[in-house]
mmCIF file as gemmi writes it, N, C-alpha and C atoms, coordinates in Angstrom:
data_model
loop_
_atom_site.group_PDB
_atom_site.id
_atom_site.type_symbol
_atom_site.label_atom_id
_atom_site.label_alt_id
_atom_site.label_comp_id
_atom_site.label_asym_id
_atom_site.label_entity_id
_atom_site.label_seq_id
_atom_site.pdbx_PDB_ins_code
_atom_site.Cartn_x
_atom_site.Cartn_y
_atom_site.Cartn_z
_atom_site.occupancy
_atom_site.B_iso_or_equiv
_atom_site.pdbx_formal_charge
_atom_site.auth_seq_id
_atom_site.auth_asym_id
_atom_site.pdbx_PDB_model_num
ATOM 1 N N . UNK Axp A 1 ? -13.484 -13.258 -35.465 1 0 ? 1 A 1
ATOM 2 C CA . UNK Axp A 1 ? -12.27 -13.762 -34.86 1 0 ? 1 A 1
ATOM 3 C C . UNK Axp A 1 ? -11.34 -12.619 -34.45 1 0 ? 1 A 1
ATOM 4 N N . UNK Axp A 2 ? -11.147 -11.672 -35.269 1 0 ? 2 A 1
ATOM 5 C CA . UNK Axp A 2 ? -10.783 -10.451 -35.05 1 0 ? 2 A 1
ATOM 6 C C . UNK Axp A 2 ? -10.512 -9.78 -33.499 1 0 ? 2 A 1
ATOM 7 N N . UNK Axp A 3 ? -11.826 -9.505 -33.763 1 0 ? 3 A 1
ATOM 8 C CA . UNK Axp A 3 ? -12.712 -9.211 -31.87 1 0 ? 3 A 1
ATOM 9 C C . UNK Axp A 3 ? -12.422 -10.26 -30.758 1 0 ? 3 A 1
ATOM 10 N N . UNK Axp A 4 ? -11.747 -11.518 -31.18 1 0 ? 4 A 1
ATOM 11 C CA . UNK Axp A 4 ? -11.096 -12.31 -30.028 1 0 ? 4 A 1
ATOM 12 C C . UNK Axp A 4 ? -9.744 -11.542 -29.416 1 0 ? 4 A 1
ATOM 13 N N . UNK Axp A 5 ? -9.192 -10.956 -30.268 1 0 ? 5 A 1
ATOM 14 C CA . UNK Axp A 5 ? -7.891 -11.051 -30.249 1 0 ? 5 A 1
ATOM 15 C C . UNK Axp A 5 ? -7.84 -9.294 -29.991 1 0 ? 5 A 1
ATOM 16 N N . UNK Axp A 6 ? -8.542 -8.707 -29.926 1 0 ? 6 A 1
ATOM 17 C CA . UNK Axp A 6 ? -8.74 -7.283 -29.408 1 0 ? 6 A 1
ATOM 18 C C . UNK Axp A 6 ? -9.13 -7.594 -27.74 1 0 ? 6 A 1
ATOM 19 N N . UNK Axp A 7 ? -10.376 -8.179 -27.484 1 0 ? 7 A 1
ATOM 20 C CA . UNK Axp A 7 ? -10.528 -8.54 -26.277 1 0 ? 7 A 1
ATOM 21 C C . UNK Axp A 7 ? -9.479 -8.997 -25.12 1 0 ? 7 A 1
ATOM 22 N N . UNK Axp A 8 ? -8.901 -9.916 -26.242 1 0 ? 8 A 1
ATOM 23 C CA . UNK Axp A 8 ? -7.783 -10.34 -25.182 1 0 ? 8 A 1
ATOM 24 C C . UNK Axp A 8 ? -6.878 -10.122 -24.688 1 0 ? 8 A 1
ATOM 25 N N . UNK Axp A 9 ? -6.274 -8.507 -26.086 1 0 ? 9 A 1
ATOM 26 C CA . UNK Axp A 9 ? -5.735 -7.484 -25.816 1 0 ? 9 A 1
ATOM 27 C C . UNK Axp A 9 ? -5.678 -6.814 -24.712 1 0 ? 9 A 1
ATOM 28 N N . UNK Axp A 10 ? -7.2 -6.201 -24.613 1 0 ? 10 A 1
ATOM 29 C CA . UNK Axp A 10 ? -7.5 -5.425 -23.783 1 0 ? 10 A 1
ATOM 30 C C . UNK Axp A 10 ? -7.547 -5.935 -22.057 1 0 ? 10 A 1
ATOM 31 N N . UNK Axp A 11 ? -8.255 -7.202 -22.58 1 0 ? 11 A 1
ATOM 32 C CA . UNK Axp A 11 ? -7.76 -7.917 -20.798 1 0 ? 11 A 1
ATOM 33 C C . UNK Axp A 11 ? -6.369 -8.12 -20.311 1 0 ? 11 A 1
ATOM 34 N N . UNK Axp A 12 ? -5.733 -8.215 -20.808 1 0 ? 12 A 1
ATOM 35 C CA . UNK Axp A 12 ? -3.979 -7.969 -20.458 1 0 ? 12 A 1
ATOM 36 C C . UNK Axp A 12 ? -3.541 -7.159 -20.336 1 0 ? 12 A 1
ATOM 37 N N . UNK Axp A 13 ? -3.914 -6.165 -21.213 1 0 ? 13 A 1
ATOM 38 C CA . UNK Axp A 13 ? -3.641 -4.396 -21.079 1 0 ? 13 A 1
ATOM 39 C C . UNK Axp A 13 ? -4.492 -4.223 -19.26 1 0 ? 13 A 1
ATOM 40 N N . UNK Axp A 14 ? -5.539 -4.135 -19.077 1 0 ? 14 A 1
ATOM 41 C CA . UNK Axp A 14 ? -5.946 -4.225 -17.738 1 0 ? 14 A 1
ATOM 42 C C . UNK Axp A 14 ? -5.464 -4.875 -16.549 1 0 ? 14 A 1
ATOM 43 N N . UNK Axp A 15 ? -5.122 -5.733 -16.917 1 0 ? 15 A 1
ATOM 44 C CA . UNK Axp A 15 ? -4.294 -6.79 -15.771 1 0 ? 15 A 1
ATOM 45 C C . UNK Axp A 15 ? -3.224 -6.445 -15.935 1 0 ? 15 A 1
ATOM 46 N N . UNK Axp A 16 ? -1.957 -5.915 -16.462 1 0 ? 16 A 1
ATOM 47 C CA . UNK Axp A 16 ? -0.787 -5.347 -16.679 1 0 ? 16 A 1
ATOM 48 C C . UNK Axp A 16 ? -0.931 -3.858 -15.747 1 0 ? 16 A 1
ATOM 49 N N . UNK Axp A 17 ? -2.293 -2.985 -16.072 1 0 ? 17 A 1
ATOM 50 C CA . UNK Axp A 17 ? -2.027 -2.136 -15.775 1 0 ? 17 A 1
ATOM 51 C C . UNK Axp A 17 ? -2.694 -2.282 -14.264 1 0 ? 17 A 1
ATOM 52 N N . UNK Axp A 18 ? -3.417 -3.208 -13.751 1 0 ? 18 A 1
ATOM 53 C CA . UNK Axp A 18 ? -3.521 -3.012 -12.307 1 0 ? 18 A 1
ATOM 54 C C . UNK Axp A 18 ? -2.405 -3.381 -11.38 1 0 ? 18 A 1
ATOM 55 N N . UNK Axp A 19 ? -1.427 -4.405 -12.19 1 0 ? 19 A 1
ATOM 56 C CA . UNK Axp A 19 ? -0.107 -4.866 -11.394 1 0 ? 19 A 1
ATOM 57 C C . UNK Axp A 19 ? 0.652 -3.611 -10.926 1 0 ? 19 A 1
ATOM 58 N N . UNK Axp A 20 ? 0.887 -2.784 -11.859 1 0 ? 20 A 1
ATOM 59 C CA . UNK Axp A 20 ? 1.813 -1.74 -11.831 1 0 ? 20 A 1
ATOM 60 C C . UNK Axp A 20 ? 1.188 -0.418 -11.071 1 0 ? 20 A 1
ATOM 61 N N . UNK Axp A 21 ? -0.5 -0.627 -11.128 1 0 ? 21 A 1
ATOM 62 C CA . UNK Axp A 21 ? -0.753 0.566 -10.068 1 0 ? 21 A 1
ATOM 63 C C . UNK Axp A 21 ? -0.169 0.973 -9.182 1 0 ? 21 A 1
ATOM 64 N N . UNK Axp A 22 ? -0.039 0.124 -8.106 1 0 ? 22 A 1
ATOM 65 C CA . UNK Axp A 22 ? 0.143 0.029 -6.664 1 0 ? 22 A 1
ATOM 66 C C . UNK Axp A 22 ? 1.565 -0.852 -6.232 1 0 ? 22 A 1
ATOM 67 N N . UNK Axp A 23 ? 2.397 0.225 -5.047 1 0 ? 23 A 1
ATOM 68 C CA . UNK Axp A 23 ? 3.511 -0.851 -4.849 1 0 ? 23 A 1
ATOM 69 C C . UNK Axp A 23 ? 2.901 -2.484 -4.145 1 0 ? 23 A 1
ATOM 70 N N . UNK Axp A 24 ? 3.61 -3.521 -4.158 1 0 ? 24 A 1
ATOM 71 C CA . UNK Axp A 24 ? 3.717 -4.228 -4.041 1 0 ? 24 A 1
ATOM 72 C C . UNK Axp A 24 ? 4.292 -4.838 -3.013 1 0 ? 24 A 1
ATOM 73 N N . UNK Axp A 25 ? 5.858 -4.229 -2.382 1 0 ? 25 A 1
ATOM 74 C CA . UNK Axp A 25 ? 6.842 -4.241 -1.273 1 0 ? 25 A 1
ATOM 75 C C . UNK Axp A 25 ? 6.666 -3.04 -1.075 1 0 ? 25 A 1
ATOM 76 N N . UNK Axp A 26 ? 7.645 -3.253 0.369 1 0 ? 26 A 1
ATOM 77 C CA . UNK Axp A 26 ? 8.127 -1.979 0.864 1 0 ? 26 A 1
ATOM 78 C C . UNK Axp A 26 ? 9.148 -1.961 0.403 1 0 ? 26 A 1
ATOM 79 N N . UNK Axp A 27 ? 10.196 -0.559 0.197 1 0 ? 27 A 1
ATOM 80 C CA . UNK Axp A 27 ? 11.308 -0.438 -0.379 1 0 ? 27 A 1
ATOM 81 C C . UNK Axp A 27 ? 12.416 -0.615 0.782 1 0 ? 27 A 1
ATOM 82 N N . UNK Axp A 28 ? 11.833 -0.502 2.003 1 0 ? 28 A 1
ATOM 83 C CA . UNK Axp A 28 ? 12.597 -0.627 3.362 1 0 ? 28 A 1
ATOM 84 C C . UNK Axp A 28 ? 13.395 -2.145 3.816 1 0 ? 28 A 1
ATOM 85 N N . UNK Axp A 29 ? 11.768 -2.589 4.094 1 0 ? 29 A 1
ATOM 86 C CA . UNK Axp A 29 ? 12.437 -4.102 4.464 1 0 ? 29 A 1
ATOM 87 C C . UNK Axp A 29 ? 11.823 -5.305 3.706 1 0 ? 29 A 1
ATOM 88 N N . UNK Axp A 30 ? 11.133 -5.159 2.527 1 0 ? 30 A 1
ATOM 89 C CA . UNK Axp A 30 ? 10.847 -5.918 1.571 1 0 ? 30 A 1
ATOM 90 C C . UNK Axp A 30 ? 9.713 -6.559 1.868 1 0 ? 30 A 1
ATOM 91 N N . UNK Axp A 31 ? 9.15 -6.379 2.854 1 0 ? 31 A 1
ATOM 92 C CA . UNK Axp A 31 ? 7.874 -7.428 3.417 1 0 ? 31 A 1
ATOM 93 C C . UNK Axp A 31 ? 6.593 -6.652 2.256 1 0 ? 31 A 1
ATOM 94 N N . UNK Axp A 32 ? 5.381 -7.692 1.886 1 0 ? 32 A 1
ATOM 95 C CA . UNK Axp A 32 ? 4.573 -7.277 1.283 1 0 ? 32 A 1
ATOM 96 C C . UNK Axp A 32 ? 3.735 -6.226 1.885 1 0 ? 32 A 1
ATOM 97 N N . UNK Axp A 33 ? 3.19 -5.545 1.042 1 0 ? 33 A 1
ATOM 98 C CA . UNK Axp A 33 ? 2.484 -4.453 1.152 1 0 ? 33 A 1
ATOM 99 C C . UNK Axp A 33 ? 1.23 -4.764 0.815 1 0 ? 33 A 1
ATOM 100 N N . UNK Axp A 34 ? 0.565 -4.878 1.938 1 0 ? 34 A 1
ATOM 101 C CA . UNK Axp A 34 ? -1.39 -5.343 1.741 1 0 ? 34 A 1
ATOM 102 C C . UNK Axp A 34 ? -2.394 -4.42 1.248 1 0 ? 34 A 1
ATOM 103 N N . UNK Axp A 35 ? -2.77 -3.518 2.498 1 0 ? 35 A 1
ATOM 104 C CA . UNK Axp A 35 ? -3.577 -2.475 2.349 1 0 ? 35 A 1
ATOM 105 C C . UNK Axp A 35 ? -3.039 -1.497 1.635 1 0 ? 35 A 1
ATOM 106 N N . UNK Axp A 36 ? -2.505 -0.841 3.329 1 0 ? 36 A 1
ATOM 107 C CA . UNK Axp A 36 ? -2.027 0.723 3.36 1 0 ? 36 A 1
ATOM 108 C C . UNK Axp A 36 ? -0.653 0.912 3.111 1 0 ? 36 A 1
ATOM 109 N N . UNK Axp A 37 ? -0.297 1.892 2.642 1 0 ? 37 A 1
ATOM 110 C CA . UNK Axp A 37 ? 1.282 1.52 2.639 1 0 ? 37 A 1
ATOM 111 C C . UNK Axp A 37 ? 1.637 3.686 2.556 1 0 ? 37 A 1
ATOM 112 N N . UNK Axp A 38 ? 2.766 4.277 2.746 1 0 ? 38 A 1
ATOM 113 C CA . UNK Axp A 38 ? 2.993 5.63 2.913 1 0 ? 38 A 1
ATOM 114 C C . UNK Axp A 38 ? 3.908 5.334 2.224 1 0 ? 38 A 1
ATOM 115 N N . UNK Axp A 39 ? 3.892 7.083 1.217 1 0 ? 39 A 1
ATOM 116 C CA . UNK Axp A 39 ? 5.082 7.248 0.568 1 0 ? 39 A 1
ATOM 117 C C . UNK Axp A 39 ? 5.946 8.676 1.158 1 0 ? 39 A 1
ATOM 118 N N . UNK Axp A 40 ? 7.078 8.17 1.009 1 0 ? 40 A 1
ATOM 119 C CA . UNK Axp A 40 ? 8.011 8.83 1.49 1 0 ? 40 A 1
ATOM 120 C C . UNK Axp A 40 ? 9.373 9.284 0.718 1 0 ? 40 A 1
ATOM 121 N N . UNK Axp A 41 ? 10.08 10.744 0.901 1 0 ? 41 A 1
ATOM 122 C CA . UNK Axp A 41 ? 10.885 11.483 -0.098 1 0 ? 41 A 1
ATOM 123 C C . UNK Axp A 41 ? 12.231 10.937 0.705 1 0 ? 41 A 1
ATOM 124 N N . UNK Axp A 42 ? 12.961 10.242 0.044 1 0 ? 42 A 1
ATOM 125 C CA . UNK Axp A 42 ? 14.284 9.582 0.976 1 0 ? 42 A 1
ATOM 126 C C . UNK Axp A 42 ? 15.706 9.455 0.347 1 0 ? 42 A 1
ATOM 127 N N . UNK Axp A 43 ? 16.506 10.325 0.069 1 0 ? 43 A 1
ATOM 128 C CA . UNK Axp A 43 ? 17.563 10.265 -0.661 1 0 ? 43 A 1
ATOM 129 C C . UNK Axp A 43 ? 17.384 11.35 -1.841 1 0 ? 43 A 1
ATOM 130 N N . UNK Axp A 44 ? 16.176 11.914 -2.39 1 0 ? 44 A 1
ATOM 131 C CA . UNK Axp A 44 ? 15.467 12.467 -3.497 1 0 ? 44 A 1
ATOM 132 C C . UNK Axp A 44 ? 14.849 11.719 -4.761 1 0 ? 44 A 1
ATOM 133 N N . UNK Axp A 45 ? 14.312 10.159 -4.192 1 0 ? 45 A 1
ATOM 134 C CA . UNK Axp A 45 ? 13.628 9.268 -4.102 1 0 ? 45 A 1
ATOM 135 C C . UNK Axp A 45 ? 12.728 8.689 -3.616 1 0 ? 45 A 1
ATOM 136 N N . UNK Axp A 46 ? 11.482 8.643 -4.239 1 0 ? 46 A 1
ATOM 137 C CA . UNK Axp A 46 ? 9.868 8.221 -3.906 1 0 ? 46 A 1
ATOM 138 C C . UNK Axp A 46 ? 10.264 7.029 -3.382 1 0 ? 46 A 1
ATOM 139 N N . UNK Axp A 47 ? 9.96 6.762 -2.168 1 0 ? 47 A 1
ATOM 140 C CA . UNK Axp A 47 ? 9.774 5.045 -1.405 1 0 ? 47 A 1
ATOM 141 C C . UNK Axp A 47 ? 8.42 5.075 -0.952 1 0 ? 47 A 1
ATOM 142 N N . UNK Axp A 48 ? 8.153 3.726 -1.148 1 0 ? 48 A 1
ATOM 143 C CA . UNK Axp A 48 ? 6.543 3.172 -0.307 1 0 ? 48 A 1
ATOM 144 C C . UNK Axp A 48 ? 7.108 2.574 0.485 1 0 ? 48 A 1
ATOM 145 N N . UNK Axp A 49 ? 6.538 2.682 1.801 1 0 ? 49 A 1
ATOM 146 C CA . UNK Axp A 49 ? 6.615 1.844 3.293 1 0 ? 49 A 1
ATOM 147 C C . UNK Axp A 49 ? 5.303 1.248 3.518 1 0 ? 49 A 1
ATOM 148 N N . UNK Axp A 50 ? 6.155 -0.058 4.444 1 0 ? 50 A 1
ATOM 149 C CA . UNK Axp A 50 ? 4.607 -0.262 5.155 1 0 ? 50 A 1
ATOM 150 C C . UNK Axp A 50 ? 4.223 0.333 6.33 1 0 ? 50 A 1
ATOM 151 N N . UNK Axp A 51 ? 3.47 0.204 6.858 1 0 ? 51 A 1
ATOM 152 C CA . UNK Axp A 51 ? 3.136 0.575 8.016 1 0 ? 51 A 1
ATOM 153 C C . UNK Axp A 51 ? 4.296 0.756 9.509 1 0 ? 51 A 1
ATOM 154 N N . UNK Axp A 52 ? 4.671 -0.824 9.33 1 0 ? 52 A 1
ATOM 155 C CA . UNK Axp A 52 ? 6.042 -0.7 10.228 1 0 ? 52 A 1
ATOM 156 C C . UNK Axp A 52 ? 6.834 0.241 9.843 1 0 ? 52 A 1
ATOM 157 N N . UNK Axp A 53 ? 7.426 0.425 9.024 1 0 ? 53 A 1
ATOM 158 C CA . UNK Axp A 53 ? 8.791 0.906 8.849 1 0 ? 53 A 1
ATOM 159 C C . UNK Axp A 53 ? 8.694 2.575 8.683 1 0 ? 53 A 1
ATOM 160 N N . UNK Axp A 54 ? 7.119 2.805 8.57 1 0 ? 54 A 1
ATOM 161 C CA . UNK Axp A 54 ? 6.657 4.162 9.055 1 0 ? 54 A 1
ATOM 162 C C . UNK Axp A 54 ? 6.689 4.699 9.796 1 0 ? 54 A 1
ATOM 163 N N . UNK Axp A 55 ? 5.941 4.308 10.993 1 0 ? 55 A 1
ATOM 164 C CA . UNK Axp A 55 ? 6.021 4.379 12.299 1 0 ? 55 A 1
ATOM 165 C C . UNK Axp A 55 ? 7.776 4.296 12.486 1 0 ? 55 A 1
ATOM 166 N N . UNK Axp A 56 ? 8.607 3.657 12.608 1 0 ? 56 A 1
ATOM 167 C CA . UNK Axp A 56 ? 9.585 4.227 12.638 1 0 ? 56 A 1
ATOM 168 C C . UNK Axp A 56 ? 10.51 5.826 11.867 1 0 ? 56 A 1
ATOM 169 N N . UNK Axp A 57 ? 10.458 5.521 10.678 1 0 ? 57 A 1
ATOM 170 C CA . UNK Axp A 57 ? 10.794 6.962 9.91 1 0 ? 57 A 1
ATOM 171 C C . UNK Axp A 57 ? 10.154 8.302 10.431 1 0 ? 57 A 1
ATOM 172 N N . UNK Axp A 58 ? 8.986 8.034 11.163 1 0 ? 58 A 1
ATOM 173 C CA . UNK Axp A 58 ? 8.347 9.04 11.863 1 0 ? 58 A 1
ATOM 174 C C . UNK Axp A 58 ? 8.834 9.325 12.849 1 0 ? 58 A 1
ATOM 175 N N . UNK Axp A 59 ? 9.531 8.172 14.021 1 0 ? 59 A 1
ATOM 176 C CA . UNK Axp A 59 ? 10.12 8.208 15.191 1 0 ? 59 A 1
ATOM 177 C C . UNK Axp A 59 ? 11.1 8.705 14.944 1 0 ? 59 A 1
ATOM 178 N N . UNK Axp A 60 ? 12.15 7.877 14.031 1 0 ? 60 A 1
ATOM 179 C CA . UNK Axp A 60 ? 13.653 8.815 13.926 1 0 ? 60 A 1
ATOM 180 C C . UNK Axp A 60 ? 13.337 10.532 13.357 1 0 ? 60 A 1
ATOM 181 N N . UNK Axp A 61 ? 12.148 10.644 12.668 1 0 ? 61 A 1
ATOM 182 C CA . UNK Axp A 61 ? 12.286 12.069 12.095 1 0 ? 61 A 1
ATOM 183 C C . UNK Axp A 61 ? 12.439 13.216 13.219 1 0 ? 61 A 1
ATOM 184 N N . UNK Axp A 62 ? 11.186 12.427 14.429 1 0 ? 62 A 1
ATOM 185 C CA . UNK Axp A 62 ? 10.739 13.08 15.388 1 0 ? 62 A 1
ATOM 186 C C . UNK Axp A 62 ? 11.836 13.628 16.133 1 0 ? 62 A 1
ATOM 187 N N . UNK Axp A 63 ? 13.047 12.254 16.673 1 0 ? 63 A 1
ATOM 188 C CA . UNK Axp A 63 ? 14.133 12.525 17.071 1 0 ? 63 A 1
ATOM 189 C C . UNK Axp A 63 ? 15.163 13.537 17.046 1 0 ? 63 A 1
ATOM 190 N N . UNK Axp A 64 ? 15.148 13.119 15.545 1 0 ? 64 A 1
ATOM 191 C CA . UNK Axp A 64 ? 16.117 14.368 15.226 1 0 ? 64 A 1
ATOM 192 C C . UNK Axp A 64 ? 15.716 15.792 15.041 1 0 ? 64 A 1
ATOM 193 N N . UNK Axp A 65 ? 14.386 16.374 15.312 1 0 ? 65 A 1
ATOM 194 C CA . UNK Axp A 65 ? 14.163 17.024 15.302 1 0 ? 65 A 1
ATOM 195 C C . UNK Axp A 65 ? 14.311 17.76 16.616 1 0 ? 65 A 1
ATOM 196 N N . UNK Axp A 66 ? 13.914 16.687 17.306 1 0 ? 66 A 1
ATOM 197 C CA . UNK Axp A 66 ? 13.571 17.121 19.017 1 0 ? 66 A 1
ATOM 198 C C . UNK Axp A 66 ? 15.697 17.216 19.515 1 0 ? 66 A 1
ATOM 199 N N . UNK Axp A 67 ? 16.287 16.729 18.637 1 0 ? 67 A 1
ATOM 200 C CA . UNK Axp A 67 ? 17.451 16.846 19.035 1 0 ? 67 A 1
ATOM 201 C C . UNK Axp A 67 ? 18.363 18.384 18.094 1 0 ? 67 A 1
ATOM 202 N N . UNK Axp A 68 ? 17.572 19.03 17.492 1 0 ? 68 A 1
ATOM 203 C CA . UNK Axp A 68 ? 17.882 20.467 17.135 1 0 ? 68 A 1
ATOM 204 C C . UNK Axp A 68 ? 17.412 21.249 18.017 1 0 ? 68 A 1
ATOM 205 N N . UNK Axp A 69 ? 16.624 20.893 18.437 1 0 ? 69 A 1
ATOM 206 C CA . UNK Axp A 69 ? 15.173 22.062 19.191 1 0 ? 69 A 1
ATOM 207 C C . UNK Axp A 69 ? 16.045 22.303 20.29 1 0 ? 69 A 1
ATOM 208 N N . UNK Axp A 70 ? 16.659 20.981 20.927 1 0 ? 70 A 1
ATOM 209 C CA . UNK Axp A 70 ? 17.344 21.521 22.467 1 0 ? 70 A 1
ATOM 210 C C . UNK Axp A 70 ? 18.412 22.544 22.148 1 0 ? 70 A 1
């Protein structure tokens, strides 16, 4: 009976720890996060994006870059 209650341990311990692997949202605009998702240094704070809100952060980065350069 013992060994029930270790097992079942351990399957919760596993399922606890696959929840918390991986984000879940984006930290941007809250929509779920499926596949792929990018992390990004923003404030001096780790954010996960999705895909959308990447492609943008990339655009504005681009911007402002291309707006020093001139």
């Amino acid at each position: 009976m013992e060994w029930a209650y270790v097992a079942i341990g351990v399957i919760v311990l596993l399922v606890l720890g696959a929840a918390l692997a991986k984000p879940s949202r984006c930290t941007i605009c809250g929509n779920a996060i499926k596949k792929k998702y990018h992390t990004w240094q923003i404030g001096g704070k780790k954010h996960h994006l999705c895909p959308h809100c990447n492609s943008s952060m990339e655009r504005k980065q681009s911007k402002q870059a291309m707006s020093k350069f001139k």
